[in-house]
C-alpha positions, 0 to 999 in steps of 0.5 A: 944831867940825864939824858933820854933819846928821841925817835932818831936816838938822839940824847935829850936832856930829860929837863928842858928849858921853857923860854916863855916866862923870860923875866921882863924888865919895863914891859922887855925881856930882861935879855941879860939875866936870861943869857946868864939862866940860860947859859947856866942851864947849858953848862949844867947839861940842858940842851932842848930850848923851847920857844913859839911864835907867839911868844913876845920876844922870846924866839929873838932873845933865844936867837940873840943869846945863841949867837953870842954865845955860839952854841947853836950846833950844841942845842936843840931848838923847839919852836912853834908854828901858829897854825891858827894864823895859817890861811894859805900855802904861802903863810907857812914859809911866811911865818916859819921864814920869820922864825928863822930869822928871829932864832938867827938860824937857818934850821930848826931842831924840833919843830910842833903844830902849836897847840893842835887841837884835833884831827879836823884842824889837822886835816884843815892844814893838810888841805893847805898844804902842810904835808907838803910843806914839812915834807919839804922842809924835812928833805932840805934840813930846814926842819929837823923833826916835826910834832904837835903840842896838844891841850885836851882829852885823851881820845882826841890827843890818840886820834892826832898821834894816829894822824900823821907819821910825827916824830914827837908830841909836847902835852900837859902832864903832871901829877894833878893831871894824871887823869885828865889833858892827854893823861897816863892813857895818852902818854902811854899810847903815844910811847906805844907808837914810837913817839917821844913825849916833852912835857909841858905845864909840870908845875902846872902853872907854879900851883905844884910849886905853892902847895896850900898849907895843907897839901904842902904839910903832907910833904914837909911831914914826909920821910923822904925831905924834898921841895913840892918841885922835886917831888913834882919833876921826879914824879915825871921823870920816874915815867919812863915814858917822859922824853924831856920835861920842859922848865920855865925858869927865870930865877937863878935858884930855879935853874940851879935846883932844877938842873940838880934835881934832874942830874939825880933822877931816874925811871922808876925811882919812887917807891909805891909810899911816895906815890900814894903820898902824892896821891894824898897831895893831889886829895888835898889839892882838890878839895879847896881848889875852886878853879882849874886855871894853870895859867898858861896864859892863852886867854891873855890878853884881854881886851879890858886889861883883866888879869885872868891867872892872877884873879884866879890864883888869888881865887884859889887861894881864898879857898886854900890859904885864907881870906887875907892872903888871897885878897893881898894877892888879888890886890897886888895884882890888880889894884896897884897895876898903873891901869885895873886888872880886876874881874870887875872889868870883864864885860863877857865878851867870850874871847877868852874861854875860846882860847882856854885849853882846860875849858873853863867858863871864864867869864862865870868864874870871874864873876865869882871872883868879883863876888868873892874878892871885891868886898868893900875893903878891896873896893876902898883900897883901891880908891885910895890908891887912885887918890893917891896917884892924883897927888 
């Protein structure tokens, strides 16, 4: 494993482990299989962890595998305050003391303002307290390091690192994203002011990892033979300015080729060829993408049961892969769900797009899926499937 340091000189893994996705099991976290990925990624050299608080069992899961396997003093552990439920003083010791206890721990290593927005809300914390509050934390050992984890434009991500003296950040970055979130310009600033970057979303939602036929043909005909994630994760790591690239792995194959991939890559690694090849992937990529959705999940979940990423991945991919693989999928996903998770159920209540960090006018879009994929044969498909479970 590489290692890169933080704003203290502490070591890194440049791959960290991402405990969002756990595989479930009956609607449960599949606590065995993510002890044995986990415990893989740790004796491969993996020693960041990050989780949130909103994240359905994943901070107790992460706890629980930690005690077993007493490696709590060898790991670093990310988690996140929902600042979003924060209406007085008293809610951060509330919420953070929960942490603690779900984490089975009685400190946290890197501690972020889950998915900041902009100043104003920062303001609106510190006028709650929170200066004093991490101030606090930080003087008892209870808060190691503090940061923010951040979706949106450049020029608010630089007006968030210039409004507090953090000791990190986490932003969404990968090669689609060069451009747009925080981008090249935000990663680059907050490297100017000494902070650390992890990044998040490097696959940006598994669409990096299930190129379209087209995209994926330019880097199965490319001298150098990698897999599109190898090419994703090294395109982060030739960065310099990258501090720890965070992975949601839940197969035992992802963590394996990861924590490989990771071992073997270095800044400045890729030529300027492999570069504008990805430039040419990112063409390709574009030109059939109809909608942005990375699938982080914010808008979920919706109150009438609709699948937001599912419908739009089987979307996207209506434009990339062809009308049959884009209906199979979109029918997997929502017509053989005990309850419909169809775009068809959206009433436009509005919910979601308010949550969307990429800004998309959700409730439109759906209507387009349903225009698109709720065809006539999708209609009568899924009425045979409710037949069929009457009988």
């Amino acid at each position: 494993m590489n290692y890169r340091r933080d704003k203290n000189g502490r070591e890194l893994s440049i791959l960290g482990y991402g405990c969002m996705r756990f595989k479930r099991s009956g609607g449960r976290i599949d606590l065995d299989r993510a002890e044995k990925q986990v415990m893989t990624a740790y004796k491969g050299g993996v020693n960041y962890f990050d989780t949130a608080y909103i994240y359905p069992g994943s901070e107790a899961a992460l706890g629980q595998i930690v005690e077993k396997n007493d490696i709590r003093e060898k790991i670093n552990i990310a988690t996140k305050l929902p600042h979003y439920l924060i209406h007085s003083e008293g809610d951060f010791d509330r919420y953070f003391d929960e942490q603690l206890s779900r984490l089975r721990t009685d400190y946290i290593d890197y501690y972020l303002m889950h998915m900041l927005t902009d100043a104003a809300t920062w303001e609106r914390l510190k006028a709650l307290g929170a200066e004093r509050w991490i101030e606090e934390k930080k003087r008892t050992g209870q808060i190691r390091q503090v940061g923010f984890s951040y979706h949106g434009g450049t020029e608010n991500f630089m007006k968030l690192v210039d409004a507090y003296d953090w000791d990190f950040c986490m932003i969404q970055y990968n090669y689609m994203d060069e451009n747009s979130q925080a981008g090249v310009r935000g990663l680059k600033y907050a490297n100017l002011r000494g902070l650390p970057v992890m990044i998040m979303e490097p696959l940006r939602g598994g669409r990096l990892a299930n190129l379209p036929g087209s995209a994926e043909k330019i880097i199965k005909n490319y001298d150098k033979k990698m897999t599109p994630v190898q090419w994703a994760l090294k395109w982060l790591w030739n960065q310099p300015e990258v501090t720890c690239v965070l992975s949601g792995m839940n197969t035992d194959d992802a963590v394996e080729e990861n924590v490989k991939t990771a071992s073997g890559s270095f800044a400045g690694e890729l030529s300027e060829d492999d570069l504008n090849m990805l430039k040419d992937v990112v063409k390709e990529i574009n030109s059939k993408m109809k909608v942005g959705c990375t699938g982080c999940g914010y808008c979920q979940p919706c109150p009438k049961n609709v699948d937001i990423p599912g419908c739009f991945a089987a979307y996207n991919r209506r434009f990339s892969d062809g009308w049959f693989t884009s209906l199979k999928e979109y029918f997997m996903c929502t017509a053989l769900r005990h309850d419909s998770s169809a775009a068809s159920n959206c009433v436009a209540c509005g919910k979601c797009a308010q949550h969307c960090p990429q800004g998309i006018d959700i409730p439109s879009e759906l209507k387009n899926v349903k225009s698109k994929l709720e065809g006539p044969a999708y209609k009568l498909a899924a009425k045979a499937v409710k037949l069929f479970r009457t009988y």
